[in-house]
C-alpha positions as CSV (number, residue, x, y, z in Angstrom):
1,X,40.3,31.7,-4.5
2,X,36.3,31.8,-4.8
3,X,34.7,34.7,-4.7
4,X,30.9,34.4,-3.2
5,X,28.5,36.5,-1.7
6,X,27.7,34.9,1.5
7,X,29.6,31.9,3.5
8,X,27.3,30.3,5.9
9,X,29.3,28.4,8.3
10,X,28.9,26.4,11.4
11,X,25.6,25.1,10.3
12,X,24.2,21.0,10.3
13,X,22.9,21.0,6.9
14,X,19.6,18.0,5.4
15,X,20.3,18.3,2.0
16,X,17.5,16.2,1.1
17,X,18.9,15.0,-1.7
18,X,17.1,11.6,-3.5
19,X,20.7,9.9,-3.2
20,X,20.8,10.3,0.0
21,X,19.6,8.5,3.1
22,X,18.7,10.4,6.4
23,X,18.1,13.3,5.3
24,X,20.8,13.6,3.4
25,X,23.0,15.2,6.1
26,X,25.9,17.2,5.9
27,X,28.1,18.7,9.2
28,X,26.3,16.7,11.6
29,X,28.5,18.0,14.4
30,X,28.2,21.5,13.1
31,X,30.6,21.7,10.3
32,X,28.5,22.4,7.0
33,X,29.0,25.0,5.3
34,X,27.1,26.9,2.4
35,X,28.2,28.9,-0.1
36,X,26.1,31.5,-2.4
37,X,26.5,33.6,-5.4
38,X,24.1,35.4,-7.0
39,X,21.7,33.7,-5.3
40,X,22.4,30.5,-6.1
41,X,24.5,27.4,-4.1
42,X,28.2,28.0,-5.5
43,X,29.4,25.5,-2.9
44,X,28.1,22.9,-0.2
45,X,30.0,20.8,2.1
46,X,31.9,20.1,5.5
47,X,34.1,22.5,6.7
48,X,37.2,20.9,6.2
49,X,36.9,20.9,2.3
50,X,36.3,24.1,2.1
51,X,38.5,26.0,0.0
52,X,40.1,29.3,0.4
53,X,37.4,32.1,-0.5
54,X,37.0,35.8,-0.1
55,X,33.4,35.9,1.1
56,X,31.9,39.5,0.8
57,X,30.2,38.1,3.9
58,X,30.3,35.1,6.2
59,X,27.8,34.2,9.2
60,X,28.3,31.6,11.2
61,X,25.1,29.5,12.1
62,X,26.1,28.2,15.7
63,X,25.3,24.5,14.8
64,X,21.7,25.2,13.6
65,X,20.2,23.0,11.2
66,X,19.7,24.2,7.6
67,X,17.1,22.9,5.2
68,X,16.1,23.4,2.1
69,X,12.9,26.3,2.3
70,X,9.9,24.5,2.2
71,X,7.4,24.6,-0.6
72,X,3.6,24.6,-0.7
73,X,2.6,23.1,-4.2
74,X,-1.0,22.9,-3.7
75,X,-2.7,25.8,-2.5
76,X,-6.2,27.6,-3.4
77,X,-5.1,31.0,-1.5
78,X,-6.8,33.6,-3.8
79,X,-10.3,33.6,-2.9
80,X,-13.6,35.8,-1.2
81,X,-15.3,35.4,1.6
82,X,-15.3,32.1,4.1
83,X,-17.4,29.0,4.9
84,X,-17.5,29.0,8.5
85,X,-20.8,28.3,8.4
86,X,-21.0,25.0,6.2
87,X,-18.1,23.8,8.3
88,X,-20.8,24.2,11.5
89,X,-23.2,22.4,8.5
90,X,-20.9,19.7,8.2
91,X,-20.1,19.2,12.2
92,X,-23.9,18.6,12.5
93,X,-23.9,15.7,9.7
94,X,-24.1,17.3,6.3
95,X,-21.8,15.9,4.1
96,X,-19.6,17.8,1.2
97,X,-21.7,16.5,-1.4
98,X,-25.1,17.6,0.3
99,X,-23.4,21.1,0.8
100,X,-22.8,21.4,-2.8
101,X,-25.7,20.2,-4.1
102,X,-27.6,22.7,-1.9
103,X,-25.9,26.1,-3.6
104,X,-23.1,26.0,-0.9
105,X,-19.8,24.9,-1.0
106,X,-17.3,25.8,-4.1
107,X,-20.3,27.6,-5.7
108,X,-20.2,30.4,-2.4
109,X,-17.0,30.9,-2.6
110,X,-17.2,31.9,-6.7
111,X,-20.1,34.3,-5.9
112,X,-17.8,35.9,-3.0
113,X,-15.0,35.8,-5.2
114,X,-16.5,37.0,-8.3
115,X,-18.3,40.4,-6.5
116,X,-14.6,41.5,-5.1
117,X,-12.0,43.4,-6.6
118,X,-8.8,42.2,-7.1
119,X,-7.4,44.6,-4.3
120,X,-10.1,43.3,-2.4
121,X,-8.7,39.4,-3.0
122,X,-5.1,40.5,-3.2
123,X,-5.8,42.1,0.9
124,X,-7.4,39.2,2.1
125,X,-5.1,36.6,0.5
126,X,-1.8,38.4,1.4
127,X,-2.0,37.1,4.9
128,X,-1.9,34.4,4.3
129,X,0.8,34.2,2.1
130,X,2.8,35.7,5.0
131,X,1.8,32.9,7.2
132,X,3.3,30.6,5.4
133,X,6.3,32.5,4.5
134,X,6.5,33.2,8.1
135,X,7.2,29.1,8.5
136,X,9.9,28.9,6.1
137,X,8.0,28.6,2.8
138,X,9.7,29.9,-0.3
139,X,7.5,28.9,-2.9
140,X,4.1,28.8,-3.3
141,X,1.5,27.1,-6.1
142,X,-2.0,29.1,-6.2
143,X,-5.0,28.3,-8.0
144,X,-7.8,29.9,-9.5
145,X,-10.7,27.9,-9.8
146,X,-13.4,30.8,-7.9
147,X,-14.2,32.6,-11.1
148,X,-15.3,30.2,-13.4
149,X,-15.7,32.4,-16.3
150,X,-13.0,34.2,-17.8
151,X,-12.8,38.0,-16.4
152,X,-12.7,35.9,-13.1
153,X,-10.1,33.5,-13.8
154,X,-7.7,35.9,-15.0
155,X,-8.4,38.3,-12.3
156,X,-7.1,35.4,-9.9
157,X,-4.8,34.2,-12.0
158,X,-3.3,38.2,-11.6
159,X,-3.9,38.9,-8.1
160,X,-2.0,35.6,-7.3
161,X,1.3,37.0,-9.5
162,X,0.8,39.8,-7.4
163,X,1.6,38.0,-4.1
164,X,4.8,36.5,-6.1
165,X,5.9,40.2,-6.8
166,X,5.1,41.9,-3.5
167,X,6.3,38.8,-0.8
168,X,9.5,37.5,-1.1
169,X,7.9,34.0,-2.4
170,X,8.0,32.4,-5.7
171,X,4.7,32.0,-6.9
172,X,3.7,29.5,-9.5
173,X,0.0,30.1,-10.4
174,X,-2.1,26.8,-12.1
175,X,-5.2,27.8,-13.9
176,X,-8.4,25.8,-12.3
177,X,-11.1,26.9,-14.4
178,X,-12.5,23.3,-14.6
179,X,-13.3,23.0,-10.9
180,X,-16.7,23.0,-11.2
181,X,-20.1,23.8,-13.5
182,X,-20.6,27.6,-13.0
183,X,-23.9,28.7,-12.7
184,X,-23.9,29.7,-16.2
185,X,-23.8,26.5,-17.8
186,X,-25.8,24.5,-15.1
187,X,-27.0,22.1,-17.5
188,X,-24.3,22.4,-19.9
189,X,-20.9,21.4,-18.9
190,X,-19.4,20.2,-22.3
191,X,-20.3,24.2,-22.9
192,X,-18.4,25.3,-19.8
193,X,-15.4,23.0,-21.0
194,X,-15.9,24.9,-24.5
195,X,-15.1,28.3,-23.3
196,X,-12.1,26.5,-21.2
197,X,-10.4,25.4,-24.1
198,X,-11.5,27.9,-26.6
199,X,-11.3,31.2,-25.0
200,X,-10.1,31.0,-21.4
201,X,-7.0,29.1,-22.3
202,X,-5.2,30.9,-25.1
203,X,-6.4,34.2,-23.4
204,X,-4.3,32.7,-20.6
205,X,-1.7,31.4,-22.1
206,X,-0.9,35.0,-24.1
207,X,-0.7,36.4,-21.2
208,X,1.6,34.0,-19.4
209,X,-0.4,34.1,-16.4
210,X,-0.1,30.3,-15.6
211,X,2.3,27.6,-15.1
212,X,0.3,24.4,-15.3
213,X,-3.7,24.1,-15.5
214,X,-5.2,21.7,-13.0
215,X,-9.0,20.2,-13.0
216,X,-11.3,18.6,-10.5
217,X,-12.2,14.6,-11.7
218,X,-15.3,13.6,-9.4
219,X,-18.8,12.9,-10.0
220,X,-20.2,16.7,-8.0
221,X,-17.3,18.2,-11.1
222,X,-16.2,17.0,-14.4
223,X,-15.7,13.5,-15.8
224,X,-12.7,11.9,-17.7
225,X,-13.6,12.8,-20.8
226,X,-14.1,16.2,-20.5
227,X,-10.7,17.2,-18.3
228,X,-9.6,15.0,-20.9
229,X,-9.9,17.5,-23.3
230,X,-9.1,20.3,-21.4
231,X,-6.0,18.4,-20.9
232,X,-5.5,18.0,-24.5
233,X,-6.1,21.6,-24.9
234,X,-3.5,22.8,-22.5
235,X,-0.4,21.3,-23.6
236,X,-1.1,22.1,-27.4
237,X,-0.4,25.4,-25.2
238,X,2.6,24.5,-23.7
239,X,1.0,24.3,-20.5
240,X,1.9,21.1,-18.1
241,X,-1.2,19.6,-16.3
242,X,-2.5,18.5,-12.8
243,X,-5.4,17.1,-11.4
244,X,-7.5,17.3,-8.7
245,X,-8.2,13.3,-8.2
246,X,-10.4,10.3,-6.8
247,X,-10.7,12.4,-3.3
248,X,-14.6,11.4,-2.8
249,X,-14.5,8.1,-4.8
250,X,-12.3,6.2,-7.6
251,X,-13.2,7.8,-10.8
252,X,-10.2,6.8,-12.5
253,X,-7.9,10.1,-11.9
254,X,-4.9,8.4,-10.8
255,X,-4.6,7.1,-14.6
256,X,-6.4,9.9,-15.7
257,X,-2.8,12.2,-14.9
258,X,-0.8,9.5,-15.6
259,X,-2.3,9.3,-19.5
260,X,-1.5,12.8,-19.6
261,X,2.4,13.0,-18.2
262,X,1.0,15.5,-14.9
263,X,3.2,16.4,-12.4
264,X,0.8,15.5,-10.0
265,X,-2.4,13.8,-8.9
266,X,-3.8,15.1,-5.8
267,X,-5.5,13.8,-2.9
268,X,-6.1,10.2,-4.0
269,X,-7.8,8.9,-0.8
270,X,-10.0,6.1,-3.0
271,X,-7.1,5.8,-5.8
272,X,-7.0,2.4,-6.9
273,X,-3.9,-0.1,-7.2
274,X,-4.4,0.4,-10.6
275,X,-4.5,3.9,-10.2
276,X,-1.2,3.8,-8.2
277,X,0.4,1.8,-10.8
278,X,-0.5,3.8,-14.0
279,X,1.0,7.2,-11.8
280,X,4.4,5.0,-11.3
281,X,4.8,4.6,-15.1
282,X,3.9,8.3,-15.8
283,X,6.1,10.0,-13.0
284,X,3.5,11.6,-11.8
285,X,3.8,12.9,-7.7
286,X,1.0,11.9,-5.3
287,X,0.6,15.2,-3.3
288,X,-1.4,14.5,-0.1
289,X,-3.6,16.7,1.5
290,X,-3.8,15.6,5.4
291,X,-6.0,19.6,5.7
292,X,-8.8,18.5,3.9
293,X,-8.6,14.6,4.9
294,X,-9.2,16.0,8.4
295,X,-11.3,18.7,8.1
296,X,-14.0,16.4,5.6
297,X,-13.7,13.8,8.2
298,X,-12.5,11.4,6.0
299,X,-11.7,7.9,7.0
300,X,-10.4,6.4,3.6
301,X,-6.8,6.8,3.7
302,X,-4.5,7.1,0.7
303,X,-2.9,4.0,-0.8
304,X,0.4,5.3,1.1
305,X,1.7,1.5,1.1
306,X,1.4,1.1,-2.3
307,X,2.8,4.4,-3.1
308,X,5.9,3.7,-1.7
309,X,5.9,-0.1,-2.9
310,X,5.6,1.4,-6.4
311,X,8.1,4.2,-5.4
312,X,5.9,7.0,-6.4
313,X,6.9,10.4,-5.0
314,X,5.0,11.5,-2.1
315,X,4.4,15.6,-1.2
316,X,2.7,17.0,1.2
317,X,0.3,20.4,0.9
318,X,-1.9,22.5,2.5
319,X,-4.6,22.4,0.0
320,X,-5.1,26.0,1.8
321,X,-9.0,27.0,0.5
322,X,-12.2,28.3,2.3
323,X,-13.7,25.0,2.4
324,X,-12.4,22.1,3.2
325,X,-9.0,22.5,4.1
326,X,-9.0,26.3,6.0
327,X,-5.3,25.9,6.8
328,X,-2.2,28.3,6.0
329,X,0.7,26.2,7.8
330,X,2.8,23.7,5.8
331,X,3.8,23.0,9.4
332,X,0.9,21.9,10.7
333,X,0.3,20.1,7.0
334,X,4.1,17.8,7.5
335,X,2.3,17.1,11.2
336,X,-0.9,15.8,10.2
337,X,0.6,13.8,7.9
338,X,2.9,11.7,10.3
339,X,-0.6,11.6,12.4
340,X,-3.2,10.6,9.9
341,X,-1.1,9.1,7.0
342,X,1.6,7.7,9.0
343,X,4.3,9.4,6.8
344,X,7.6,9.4,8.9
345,X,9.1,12.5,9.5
346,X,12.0,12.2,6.7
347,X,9.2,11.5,4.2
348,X,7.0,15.1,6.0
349,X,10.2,16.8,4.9
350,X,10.8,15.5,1.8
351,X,7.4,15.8,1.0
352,X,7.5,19.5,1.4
353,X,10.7,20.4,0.1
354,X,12.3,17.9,-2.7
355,X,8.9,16.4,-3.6
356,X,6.9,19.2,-3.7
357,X,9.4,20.9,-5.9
358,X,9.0,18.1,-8.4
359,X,5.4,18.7,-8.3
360,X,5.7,22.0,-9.6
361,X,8.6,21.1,-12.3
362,X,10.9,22.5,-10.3
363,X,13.1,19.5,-9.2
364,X,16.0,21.3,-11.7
365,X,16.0,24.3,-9.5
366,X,15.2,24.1,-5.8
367,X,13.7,21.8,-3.3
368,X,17.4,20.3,-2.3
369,X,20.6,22.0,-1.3
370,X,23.1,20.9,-4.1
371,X,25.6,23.3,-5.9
372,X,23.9,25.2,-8.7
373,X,20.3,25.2,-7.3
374,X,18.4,28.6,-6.3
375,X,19.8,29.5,-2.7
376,X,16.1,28.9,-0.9
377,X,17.3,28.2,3.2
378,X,15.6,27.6,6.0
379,X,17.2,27.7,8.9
380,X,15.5,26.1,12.4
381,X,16.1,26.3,16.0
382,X,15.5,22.6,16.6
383,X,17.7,19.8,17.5
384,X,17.1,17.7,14.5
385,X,14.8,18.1,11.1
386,X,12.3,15.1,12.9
387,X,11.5,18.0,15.0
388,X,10.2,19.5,12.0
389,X,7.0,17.2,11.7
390,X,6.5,16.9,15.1
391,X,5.9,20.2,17.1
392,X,2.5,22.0,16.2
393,X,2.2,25.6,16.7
394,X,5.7,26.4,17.7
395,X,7.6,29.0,16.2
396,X,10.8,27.3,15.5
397,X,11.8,29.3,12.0
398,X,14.9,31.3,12.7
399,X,16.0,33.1,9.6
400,X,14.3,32.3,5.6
401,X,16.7,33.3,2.8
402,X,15.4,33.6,-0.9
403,X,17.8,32.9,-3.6
């Protein structure tokens, strides 16, 4: 007889397991059932293989559909002050690169972020934590990347393992320093890349206050060669990289991850079929970011048809940040990208659940419903999981439960 914590019964259950085809369903009529112990999935199936058990509790779902909780791995969410204004700036024809170039952009959210305290950054970004929680998100990835010298970067890097100890979501926090030239080196970025890989890193990496290290490959940020060897740097470390890539033209990114085993490239709107190709022989996930595509204005879409014709894994984000992508709903993130990237809404899903836990290295440990993974449910008040990239702004969450 098994002995488990909880029984969930009575449930439709998308597994979203990569074996599987739509959605990877089990209980369609109402029939799956979960079990968990110790907060992981002890048992998953239909009803009527179920064995005996002496459940400590059992809750019957009433036919609701059960997913696994949804993940956010690209997220900026630590940060001060807003850009309202440059968004009015870019309405009226400014473009990104003009705003940058002009002292705005990245550069006013450092200074914002840089004069406040980290109870200041942890108020202001614990809100939106909770918003996405508040859709079914589990896990979250935060970056630094608004300090840009060390003090900064590590108070980020802290506040953001804050919001993994005082919400009920898993943080994973990635170490941005290299997202653009700080004021301090403006005419010497090999210097700025310096201090990343001599000081900033190891101090980091002591402290075990990341999980990956990300960078920003575009012409207004770093090239190659230098994330190169901040790359280099970081898994000497131990530390897994990610990369920020060919979102404002095709400066080689896509193989720039690839050379260097990331989890991810991200964005990818002018990523080359070269690009694409290099990414499907290194593993790496494409995470889209429909946010910023939309709020930038973009009209270069990602290679999404050769993704998938080269079988690379596709997640989907909210790129949540001040700038370009002012968005805290992984929601309204799955919708955007059936919209503007034509994703379907099996792929939304996947994207933000299974695929985004590959992203983060987490593929062993959530993202699906399969015995043995951390017990991370969703469970929604819809009528089927396509639901789930359709409706926008409509509260359909009924109960989030963190393994």
């Amino acid at each position: 007889m098994a002995d488990w914590d909880l029984l969930l019964t009575d449930a439709r259950i998308a597994t979203m397991r990569a074996d599987a085809l739509d959605y990877g369903v089990i209980g369609e009529s109402g029939t799956g059932t979960i079990a968990v112990k110790d907060g992981r999935i002890a048992w998953i199936g239909d009803a009527a293989e179920l064995p005996s058990d002496s459940s400590l509790e059992k809750r019957s779902l009433d036919g609701r559909w059960v997913t696994p909780a949804l993940i956010d791995c690209h997220t900026h969410l630590v940060f001060g002050g807003d850009r309202a204004a440059e968004f009015e700036q870019r309405l009226r024809g400014a473009s990104y690169e003009d705003i940058a170039k002009s002292g705005g952009g990245i550069m006013s959210t450092v200074r914002a972020t840089r004069d406040a305290t980290a109870a200041e950054l942890f108020e202001a970004a614990l809100p939106r934590a909770n918003a996405l929680i508040s859709e079914g998100v589990a896990t979250i990835e935060i970056k630094s990347g608004y300090g840009l010298d060390v003090d900064n970067e590590i108070k980020m890097l802290e506040v953001a393992r804050r919001l993994g100890t005082d919400t009920s979501a898993t943080v994973r926090t990635t170490l941005l320093a290299a997202h653009t030239v700080p004021p301090e080196f403006e005419n010497d970025a090999d210097g700025y890349i310096d201090l990343i890989c001599d000081t900033l890193l190891p101090r980091v990496c002591d402290a075990k206050l990341a999980d990956a290290v990300d960078a920003y490959c575009e012409s207004i940020a770093f090239d190659a060669d230098q994330i190169g060897r901040v790359f280099a740097a970081s898994q000497k470390l131990g530390l897994p990289v990610k990369l920020h890539a060919d979102q404002l033209s095709d400066g080689g990114g896509a193989a720039l991850a690839a050379k260097f085993d990331a989890l991810s490239a991200d964005h990818l709107e002018y990523t080359s079929a070269s690009g694409v190709a290099a990414m499907a022989k290194g593993n790496a996930v494409a995470v889209l970011l429909p946010g910023a595509f939309l709020t930038l204005g973009e009209t270069q879409l990602p290679p999404i048809d050769e993704l998938r014709a080269r079988n690379v894994p596709i997640a989907v984000a909210t790129d949540c940040n001040p700038g370009t992508s002012p968005m805290c709903s992984l929601r309204n993130a799955m919708m955007l990208a059936s919209r503007l990237f034509r994703l379907t809404p099996e792929e939304c899903l996947a994207g933000a659940t299974r695929v985004a836990a590959q992203a983060l290295g987490l593929i062993a440990d959530r993202g699906t419903l399969e015995t043995g993974k951390r017990a991370d449910i969703a469970i929604w008040d819809v009528s089927h999981p396509r639901e789930l990239a359709y409706w926008t702004g409509t509260p359909q969450l009924a109960e989030l439960l963190s393994g």
